[in-house]
VEXDREN-2710 file (C-alpha; in Angstrom, 1 decimal):
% VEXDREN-2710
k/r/px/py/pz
1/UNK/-66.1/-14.5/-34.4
2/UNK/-63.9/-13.7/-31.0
3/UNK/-66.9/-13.5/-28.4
4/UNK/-66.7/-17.8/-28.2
5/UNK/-63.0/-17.8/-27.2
6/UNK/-63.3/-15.2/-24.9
7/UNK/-66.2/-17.5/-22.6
8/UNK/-64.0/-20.2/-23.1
9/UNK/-65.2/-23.8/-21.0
10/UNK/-68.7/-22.5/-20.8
11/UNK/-69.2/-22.6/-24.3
12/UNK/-66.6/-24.3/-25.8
13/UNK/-67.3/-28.0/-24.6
14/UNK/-66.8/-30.0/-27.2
15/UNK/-63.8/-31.1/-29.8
16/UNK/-65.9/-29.6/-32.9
17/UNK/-66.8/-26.2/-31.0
18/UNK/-63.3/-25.6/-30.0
19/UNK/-62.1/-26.2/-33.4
20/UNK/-64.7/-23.6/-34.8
21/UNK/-63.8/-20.7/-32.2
22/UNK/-60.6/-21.6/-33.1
23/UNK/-61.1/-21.4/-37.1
24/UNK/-63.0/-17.9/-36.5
25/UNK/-60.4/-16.4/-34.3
26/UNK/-57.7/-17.3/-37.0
27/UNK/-59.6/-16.2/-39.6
28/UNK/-59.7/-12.8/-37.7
29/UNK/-55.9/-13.0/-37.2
30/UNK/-55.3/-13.4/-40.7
31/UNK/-58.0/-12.0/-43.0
32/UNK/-58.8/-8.8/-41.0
33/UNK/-56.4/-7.7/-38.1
34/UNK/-54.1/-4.6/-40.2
35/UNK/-50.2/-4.7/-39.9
36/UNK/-51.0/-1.2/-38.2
37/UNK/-52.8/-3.0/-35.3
38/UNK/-56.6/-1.9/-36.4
39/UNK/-58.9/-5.1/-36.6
40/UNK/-61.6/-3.9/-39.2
41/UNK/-64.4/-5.5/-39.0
42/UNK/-66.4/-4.6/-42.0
43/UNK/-64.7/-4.1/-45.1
44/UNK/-66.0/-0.8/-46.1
45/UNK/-66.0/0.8/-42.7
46/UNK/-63.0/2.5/-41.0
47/UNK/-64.1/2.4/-37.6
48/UNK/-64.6/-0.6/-35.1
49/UNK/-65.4/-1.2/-31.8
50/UNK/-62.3/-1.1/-29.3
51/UNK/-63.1/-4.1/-27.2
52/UNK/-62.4/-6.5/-30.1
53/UNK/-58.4/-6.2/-29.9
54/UNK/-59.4/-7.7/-25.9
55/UNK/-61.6/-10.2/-27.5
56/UNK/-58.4/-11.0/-29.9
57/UNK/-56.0/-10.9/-27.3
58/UNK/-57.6/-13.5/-25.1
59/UNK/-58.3/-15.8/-28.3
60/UNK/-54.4/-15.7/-29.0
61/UNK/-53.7/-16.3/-25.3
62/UNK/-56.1/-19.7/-25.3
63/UNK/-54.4/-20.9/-28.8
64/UNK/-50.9/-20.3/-27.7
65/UNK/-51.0/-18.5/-31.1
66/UNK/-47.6/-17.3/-32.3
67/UNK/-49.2/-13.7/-33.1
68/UNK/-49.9/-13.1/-29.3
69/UNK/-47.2/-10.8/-28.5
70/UNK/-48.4/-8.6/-31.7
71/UNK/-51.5/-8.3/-30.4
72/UNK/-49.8/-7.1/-26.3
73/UNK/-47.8/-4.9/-28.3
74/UNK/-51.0/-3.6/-30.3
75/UNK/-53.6/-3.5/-27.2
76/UNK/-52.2/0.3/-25.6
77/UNK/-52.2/1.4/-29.1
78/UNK/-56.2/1.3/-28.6
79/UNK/-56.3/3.2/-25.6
80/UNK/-56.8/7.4/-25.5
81/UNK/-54.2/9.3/-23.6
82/UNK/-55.6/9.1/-20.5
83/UNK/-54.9/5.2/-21.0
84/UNK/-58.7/4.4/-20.8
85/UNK/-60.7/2.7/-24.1
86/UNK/-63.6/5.0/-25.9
87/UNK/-66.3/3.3/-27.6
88/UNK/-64.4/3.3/-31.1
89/UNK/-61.2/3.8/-33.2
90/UNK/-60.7/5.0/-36.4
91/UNK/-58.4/3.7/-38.8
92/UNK/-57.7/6.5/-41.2
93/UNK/-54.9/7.4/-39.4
94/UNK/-54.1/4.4/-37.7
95/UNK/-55.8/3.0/-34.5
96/UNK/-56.8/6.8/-33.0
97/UNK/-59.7/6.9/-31.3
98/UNK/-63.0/9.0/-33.0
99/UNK/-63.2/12.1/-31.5
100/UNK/-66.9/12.7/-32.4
101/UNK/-67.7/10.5/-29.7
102/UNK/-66.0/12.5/-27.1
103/UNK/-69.6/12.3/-24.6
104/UNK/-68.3/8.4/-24.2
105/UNK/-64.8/8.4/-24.7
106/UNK/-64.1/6.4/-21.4
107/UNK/-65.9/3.1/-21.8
108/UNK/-66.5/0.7/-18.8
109/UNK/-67.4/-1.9/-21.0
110/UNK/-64.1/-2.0/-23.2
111/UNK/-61.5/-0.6/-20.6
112/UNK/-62.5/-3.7/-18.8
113/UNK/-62.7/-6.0/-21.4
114/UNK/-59.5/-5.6/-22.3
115/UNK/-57.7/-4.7/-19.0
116/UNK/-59.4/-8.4/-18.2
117/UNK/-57.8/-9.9/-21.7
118/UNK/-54.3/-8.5/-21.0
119/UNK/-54.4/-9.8/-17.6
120/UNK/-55.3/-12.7/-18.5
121/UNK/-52.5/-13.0/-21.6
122/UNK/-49.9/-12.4/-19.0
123/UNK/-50.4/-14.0/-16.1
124/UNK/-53.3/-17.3/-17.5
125/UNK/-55.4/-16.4/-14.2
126/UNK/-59.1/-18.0/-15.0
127/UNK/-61.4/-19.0/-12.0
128/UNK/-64.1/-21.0/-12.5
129/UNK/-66.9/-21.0/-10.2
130/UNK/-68.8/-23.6/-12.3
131/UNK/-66.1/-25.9/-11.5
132/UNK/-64.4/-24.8/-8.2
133/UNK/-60.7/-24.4/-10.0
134/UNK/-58.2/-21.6/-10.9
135/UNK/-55.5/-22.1/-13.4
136/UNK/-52.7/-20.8/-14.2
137/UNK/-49.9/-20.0/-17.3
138/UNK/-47.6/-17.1/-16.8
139/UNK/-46.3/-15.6/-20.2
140/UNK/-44.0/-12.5/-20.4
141/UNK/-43.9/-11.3/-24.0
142/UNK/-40.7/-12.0/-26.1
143/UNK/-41.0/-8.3/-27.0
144/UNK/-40.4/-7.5/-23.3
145/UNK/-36.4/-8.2/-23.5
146/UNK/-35.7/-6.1/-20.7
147/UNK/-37.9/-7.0/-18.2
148/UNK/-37.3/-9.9/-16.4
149/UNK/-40.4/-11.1/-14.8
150/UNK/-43.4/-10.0/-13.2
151/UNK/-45.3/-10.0/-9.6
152/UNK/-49.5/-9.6/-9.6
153/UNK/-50.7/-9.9/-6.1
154/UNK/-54.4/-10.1/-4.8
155/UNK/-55.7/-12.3/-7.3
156/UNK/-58.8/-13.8/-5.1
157/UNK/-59.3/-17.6/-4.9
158/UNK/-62.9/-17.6/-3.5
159/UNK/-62.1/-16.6/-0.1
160/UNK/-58.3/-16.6/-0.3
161/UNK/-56.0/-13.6/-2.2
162/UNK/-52.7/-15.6/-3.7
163/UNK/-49.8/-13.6/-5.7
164/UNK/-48.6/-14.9/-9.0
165/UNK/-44.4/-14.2/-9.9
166/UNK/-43.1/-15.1/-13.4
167/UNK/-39.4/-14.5/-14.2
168/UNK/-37.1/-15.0/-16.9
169/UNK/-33.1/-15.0/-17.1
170/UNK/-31.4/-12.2/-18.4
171/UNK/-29.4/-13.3/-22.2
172/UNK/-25.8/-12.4/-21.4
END
């Protein structure tokens, strides 16, 4: 339901695909991501894979969905103590991860899924090879009161690095 937002212009080419991934990322919004930050994926089963909240988190990001600074707030819930993603999360408890699975407790795979997707969330930074562009759309999180702005430097631009700033006035 998330994985077609996440490849975005690749896959997403036309008016009545977009409006699908769009449909199946809401319905994932609504229907099955908990008020405790835990996105169950089947009904009956209390564990899911930690890359979705990523997955998620990028779909928000390319709606400009109102629930997108939930799901930045929700996103280091997901990761263990050592601030790495495992393979899965439990939601018994809330989102902890499953500690029978401590052989693969740091996964590649998910850390940089959704390292990728909060990146992306805050600072919009997508190159495309396919069509020789990079955009841009800096967002700092309504949730982040006290900080002010941001600064992400050696974003590479095929052969160039460029910085990205973002700042906000403090409310008096």
């Amino acid at each position: 339901l998330l994985r077609p937002m996440w490849i975005g212009e690749l896959l997403l080419q036309t008016d009545n695909e977009k409006s699908r991934a769009i449909r199946s990322a809401s319905y994932v919004f609504d229907q099955m991501y908990s008020p405790n930050g835990f996105i169950r994926l089947i009904p009956s089963h209390h564990q899911t894979a930690t890359m979705t909240i990523g997955y998620l988190l990028k779909a928000l990001k390319r709606m400009d969905h109102p629930g997108l600074d939930r799901a930045i707030c929700d996103l280091p819930k997901w990761a263990d103590p050592s601030g790495t993603f495992g393979e899965y999360l439990d939601d018994r408890d809330g989102p902890a991860q499953c500690y029978e699975h401590l052989a693969h407790r740091n996964r590649i795979w998910e850390s940089g899924i959704n390292s990728q997707a909060l990146m992306f969330a805050i600072t919009g930074f997508e190159p495309s090879a396919a069509s020789n562009k990079v955009t841009f759309a800096p967002y700092l999180p309504n949730h982040w009161p006290i900080i002010t702005g941001f600064e992400t430097t050696n974003l590479l631009v095929r052969d160039r690095r460029m910085s990205l700033s973002q700042s906000r006035e403090p409310s008096s």
